[in-house]
C-alpha positions as CSV (number, residue, x, y, z in Angstrom):
1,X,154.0,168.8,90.2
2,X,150.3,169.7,88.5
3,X,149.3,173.0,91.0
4,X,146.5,172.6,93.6
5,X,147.3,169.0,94.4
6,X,146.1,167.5,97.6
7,X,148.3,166.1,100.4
8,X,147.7,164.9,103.2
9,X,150.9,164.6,105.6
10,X,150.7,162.8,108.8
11,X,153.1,163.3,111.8
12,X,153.4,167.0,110.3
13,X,154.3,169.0,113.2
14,X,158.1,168.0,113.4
15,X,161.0,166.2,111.7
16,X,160.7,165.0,108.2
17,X,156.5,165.4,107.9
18,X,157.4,169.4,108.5
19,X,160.4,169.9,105.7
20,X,158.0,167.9,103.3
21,X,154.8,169.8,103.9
22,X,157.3,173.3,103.7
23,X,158.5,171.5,100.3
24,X,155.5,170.5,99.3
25,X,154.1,174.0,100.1
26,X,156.7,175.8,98.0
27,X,155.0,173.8,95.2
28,X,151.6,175.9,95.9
29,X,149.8,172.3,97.1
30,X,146.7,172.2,98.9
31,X,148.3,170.9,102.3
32,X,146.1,169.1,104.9
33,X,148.4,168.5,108.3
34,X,147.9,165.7,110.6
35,X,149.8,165.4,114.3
36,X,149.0,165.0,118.2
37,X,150.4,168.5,119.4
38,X,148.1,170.7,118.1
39,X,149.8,174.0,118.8
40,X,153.3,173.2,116.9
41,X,151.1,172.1,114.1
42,X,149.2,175.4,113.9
43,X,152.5,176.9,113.6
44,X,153.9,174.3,110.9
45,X,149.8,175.5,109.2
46,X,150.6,179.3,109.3
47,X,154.5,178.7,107.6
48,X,153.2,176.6,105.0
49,X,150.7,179.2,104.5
50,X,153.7,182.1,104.4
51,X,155.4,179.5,101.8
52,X,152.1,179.9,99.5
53,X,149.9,176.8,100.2
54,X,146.6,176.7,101.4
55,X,146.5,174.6,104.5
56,X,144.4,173.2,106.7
57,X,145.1,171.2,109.7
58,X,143.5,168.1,111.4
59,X,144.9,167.4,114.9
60,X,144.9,163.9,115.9
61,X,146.2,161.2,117.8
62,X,146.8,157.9,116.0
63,X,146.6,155.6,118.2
64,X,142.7,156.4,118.6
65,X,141.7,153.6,116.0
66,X,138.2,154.1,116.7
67,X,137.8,157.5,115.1
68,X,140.3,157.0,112.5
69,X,137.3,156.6,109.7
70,X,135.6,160.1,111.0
71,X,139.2,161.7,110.8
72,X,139.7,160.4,106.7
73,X,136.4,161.2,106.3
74,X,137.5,165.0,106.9
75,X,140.5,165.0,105.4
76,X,139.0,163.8,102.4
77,X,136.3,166.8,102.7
78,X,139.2,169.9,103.4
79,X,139.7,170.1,99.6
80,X,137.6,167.9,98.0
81,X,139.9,165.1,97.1
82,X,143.0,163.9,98.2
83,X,145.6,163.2,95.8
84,X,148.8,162.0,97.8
85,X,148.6,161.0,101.0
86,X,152.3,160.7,102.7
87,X,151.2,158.5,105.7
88,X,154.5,159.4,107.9
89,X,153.2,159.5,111.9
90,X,155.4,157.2,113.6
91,X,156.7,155.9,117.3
92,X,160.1,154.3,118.0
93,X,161.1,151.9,120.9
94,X,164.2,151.6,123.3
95,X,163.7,148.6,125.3
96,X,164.8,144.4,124.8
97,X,161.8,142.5,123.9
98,X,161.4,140.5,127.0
99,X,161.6,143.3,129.2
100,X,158.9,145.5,127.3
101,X,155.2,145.6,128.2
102,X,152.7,144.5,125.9
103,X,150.7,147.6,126.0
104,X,154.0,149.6,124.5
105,X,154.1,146.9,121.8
106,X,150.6,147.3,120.9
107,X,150.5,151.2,121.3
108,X,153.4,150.8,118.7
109,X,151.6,148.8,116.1
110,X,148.1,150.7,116.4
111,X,149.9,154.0,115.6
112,X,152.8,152.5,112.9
113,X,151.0,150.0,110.9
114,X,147.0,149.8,112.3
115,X,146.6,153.5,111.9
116,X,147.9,153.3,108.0
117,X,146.0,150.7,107.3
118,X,142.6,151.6,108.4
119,X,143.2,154.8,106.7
120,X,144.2,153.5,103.5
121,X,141.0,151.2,104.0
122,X,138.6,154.4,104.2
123,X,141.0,156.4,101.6
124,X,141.7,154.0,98.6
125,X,137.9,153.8,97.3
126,X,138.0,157.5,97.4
127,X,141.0,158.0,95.5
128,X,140.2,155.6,93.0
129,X,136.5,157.1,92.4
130,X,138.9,159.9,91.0
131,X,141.2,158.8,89.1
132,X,143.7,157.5,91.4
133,X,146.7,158.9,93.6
134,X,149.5,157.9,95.5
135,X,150.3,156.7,98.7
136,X,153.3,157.2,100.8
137,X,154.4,155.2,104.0
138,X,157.0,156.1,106.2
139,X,158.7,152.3,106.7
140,X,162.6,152.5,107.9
141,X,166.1,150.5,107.6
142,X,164.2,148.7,110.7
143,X,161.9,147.6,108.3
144,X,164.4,145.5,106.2
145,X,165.9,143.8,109.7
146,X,165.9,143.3,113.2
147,X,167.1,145.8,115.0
148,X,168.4,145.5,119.1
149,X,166.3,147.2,121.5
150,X,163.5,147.6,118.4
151,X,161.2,144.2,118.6
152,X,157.8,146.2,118.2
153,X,159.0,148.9,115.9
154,X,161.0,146.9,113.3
155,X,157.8,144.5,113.4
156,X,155.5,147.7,112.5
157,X,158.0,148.8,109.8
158,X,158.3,144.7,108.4
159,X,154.7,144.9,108.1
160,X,154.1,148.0,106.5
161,X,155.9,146.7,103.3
162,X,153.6,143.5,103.4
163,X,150.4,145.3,103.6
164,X,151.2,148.4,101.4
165,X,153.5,146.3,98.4
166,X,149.9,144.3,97.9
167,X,147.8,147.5,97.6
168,X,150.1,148.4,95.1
169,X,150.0,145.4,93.4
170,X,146.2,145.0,93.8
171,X,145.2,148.5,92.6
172,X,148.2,149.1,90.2
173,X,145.5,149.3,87.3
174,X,143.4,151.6,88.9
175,X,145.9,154.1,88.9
176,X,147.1,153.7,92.2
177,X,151.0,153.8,93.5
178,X,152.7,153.5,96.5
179,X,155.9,155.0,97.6
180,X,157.8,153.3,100.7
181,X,160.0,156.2,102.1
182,X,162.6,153.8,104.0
183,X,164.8,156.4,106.5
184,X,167.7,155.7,108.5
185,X,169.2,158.1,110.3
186,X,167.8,161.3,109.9
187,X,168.1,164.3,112.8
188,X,164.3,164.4,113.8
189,X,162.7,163.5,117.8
190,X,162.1,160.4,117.1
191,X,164.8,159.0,119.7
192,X,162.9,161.6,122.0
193,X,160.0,160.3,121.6
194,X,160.5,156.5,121.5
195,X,158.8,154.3,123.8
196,X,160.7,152.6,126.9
197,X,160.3,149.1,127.9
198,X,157.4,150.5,130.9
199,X,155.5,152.9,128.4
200,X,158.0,156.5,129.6
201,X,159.4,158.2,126.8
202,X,163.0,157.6,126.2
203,X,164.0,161.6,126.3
204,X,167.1,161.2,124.8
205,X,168.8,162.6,121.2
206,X,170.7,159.0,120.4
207,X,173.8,159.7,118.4
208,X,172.6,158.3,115.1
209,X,170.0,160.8,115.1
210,X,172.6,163.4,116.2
211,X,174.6,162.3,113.1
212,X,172.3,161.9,110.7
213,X,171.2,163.9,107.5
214,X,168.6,167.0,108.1
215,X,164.9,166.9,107.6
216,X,165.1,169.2,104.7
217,X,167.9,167.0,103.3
218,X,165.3,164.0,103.5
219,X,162.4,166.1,102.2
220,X,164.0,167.1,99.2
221,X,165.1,163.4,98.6
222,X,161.6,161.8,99.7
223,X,159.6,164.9,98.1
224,X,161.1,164.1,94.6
225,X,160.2,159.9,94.7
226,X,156.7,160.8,95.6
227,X,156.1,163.0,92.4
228,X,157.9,160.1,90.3
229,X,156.0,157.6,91.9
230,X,158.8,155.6,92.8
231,X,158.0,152.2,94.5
232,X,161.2,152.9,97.3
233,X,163.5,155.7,98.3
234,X,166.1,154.9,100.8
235,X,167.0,157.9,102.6
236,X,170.1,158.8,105.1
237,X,174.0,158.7,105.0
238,X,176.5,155.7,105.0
239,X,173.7,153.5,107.7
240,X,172.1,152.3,104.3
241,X,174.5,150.3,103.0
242,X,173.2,147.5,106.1
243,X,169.8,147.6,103.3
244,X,172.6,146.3,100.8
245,X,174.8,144.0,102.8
246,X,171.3,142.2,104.6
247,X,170.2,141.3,100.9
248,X,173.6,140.2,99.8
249,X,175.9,139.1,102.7
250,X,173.1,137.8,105.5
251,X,175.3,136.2,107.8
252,X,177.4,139.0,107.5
253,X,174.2,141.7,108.6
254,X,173.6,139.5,111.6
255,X,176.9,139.9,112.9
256,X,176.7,143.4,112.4
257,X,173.2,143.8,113.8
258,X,174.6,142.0,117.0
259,X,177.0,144.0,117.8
260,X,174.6,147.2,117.7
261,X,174.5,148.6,121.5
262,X,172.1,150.4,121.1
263,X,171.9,154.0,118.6
């Protein structure tokens, strides 16, 4: 990667958005760092800064769409210019459909999808006033099927393809491209921090998570697709090959997906 860059990396102060802003930071970039927890992400600012980038940080919550232009709008001023922006902030979901309130579904969609999109909105003239850039979305294997206990958050992740595949298409010849980053099970706090059916946070480590491949493992895979602008990366252990079976045997995935308890 060119030195000085620009990235901006949302949901930066844990999991896979810290081991790509450390990898990305190894690489000299200039790193702006987007999360709710302001404290961790001062710490995540000051080892990126150890690592040798300059970094600023931007402490936010998501699910405020209101101020969402105003927090672009100075993400775009840190540097200058943004050049990649890995949009990665995300919330999971433990809880049947029926049973979950409405306010957790929407909560889920404002942050997952409504927050991307209303920053790519304020972003993409921006970027391609200079030249162009790329733009990375955190989707997941929940994004390529339903998934039990997951109504809201495999909706989010469906809909992110939709939405981001037609930028790409749309502004392909102004030099922009779009990476989906499509995860499965990858040891971060998203279990932790998922959403139960009344709004509580689930406070568990589910055993997929346990099981899965590091952050740093995913970082180096996700880091790499982003600087060859590829238009997917899948990234986790032997969980992917549902991507591969749901395209190719259907009937097949459904059986498998109904049989999921819940992990």
């Amino acid at each position: 990667m060119p030195a000085n860059k620009t990235i901006w990396i949302t949901g930066a102060s844990s999991g896979i958005g810290e081991a790509c802003a450390h990898q990305f930071a190894r690489e000299k970039a200039n790193l702006i760092l987007t999360a709710t927890r302001a404290e961790r992400l001062a710490e995540v600012q000051q080892e990126c800064i150890q690592l040798g980038a300059q970094c600023k940080v931007l402490p936010f919550d998501l699910s405020n769409l209101a101020d969402i232009d105003a927090l672009t709008d100075q993400a775009l001023a840190a540097f200058g210019s943004i050049d990649i922006a890995f949009l990665n902030a995300g919330i999971s979901q433990r809880g049947k459909m029926a049973e979950t309130d409405f306010a957790v579904d929407r909560k889920i969609m404002d942050v997952n999808f409504f927050a991307p999109v209303k920053i790519t909105k304020r972003l993409l003239p921006a970027m391609i006033e200079n030249g162009g850039g790329t733009i990375a979305v955190t989707s997941s294997i929940s994004g390529k099927f339903g998934f039990p206990l997951r109504s809201a958050y495999a909706s989010s992740k469906f809909a992110l393809y939709g939405f981001f595949e037609t930028v790409h298409a749309e502004y392909y010849d102004d030099n922009i491209r779009v990476v989906m980053v499509c995860p499965g099970q990858v040891k971060t706090n998203i279990s932790y921090n998922a959403l139960e059916s009344d709004g509580s946070k689930h406070g568990l480590l589910d055993e997929g998570q346990a099981n899965g491949i590091s952050p740093a493992q995913a970082a180096h895979k996700i880091v790499r697709a982003i600087h060859k602008q590829k238009p997917e990366v899948l990234v986790g252990g032997k969980e992917l090959l549902m991507v591969y079976i749901k395209r190719f045997f259907p009937r097949l995935s459904r059986r498998m997906v109904r049989k999921i308890k819940n992990s």
